[in-house]
N, C-alpha and C positions, 0 to 999 in steps of 0.2 A: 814450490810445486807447480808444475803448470796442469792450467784448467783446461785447454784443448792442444791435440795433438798439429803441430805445426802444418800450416799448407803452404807446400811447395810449391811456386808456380816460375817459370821462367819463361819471359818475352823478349824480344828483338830490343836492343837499346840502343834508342834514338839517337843519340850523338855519341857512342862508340864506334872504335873502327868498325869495318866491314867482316862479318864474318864471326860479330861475340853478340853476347845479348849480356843481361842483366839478370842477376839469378836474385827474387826476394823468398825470404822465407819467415812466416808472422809465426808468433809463438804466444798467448797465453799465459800470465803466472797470476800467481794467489797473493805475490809478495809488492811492496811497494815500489814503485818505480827505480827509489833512489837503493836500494836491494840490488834490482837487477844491475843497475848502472853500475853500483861501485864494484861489483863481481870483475867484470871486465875489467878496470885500474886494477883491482889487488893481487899483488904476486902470486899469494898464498891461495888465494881461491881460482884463480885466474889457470895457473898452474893445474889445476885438477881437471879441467874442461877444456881447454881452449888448445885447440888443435893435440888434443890428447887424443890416443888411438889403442882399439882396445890391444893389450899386449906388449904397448908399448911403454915407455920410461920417460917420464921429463928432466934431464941434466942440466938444465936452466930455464928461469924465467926472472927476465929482464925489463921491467915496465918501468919508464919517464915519463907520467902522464900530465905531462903539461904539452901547452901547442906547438909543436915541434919536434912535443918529447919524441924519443924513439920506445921501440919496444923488439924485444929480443927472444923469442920464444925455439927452445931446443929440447925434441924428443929423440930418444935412440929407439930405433926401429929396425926390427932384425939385425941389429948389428950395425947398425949408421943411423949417423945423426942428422936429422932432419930441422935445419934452421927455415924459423918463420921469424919475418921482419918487417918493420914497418912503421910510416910516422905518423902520428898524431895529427890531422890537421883543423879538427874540430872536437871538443871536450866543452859542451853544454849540461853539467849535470841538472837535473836528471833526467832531461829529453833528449840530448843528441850527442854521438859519437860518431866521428867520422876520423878515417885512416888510409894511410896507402898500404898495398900487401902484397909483398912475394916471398917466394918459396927457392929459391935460385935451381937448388936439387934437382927441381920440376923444369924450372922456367924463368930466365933471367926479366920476362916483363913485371911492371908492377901493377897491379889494379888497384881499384877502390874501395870500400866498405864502409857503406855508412849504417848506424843503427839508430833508431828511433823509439822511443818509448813514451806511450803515449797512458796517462791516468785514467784508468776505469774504477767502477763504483768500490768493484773488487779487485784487488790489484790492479795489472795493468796489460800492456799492449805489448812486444816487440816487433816491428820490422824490420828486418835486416834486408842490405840489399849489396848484391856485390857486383859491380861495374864494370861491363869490359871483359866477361868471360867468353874465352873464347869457345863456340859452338858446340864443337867436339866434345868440350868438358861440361857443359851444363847441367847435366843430368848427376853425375861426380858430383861437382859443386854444391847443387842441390841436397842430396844425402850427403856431405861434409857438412857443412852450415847444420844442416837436423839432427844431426847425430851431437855435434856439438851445444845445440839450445837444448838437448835430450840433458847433456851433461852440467850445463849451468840450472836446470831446473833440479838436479839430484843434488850441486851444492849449495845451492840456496834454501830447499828442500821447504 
């Protein structure tokens, strides 16, 4: 369950190309760090939030989470399937998760996402932060990421 409602902030990123920023989005939970962390590897739970949209259908989820592993995530959406992909290139349980991430449907570039979860007295911390988004979308980006910690706090609950 998360204890405060995520804040959204997006700024310019420093050594991203011209023209993206850096979208972070912190989230709050009641639950133990290694909670949140393993939501993210588990198919089963993973599958219930993560790039889930309301309406729509998840026809696979595909996690190798070891460093390198990949990850394969597909929702049918109005009638098309929406493939999210991407590789593992940091798995520090239960503080840091770091990954590349596209969406091809959208956009053949791939970006970054790193998450960080930090121990508090009660639960814990998440910062999520995703690299390299470009302008136009940041705001998008922003409410995607919220919507989705909205959803790992409903299955971790």
């Amino acid at each position: 369950m998360a204890l405060e409602r995520s804040k959204l902030t997006s700024r310019k990123a420093p050594t991203s190309p011209r023209g993206t920023r850096n979208v972070t989005v912190t989230r709050r939970f009641e639950c133990s760090p290694e909670s949140v962390f393993d939501a993210w590897l588990d198919p089963a739970k993973a599958g219930k939030f993560l790039f889930a949209t309301p309406g729509g259908e998840m026809t696979k989820v595909e996690i190798n989470a070891i460093p390198a592993g990949r990850f394969l995530i597909v929702e049918r959406r109005g009638g098309q399937e929406v493939e999210h992909l991407g590789e593992y290139f940091e798995i520090h349980r239960p503080r840091r998760l770091a990954f590349t991430f596209v969406v091809p449907k959208y956009s053949p570039v791939s970006t970054r996402v790193s998450i960080e979860i930090e121990p508090l007295k009660i639960g814990c911390e998440l910062r999520l932060t995703h690299a390299g988004v470009p302008e136009a979308n940041a705001a998008k980006t922003e409410e995607g990421w919220g919507g989705i910690l909205d959803g790992l706090a409903k299955v971790i609950g």
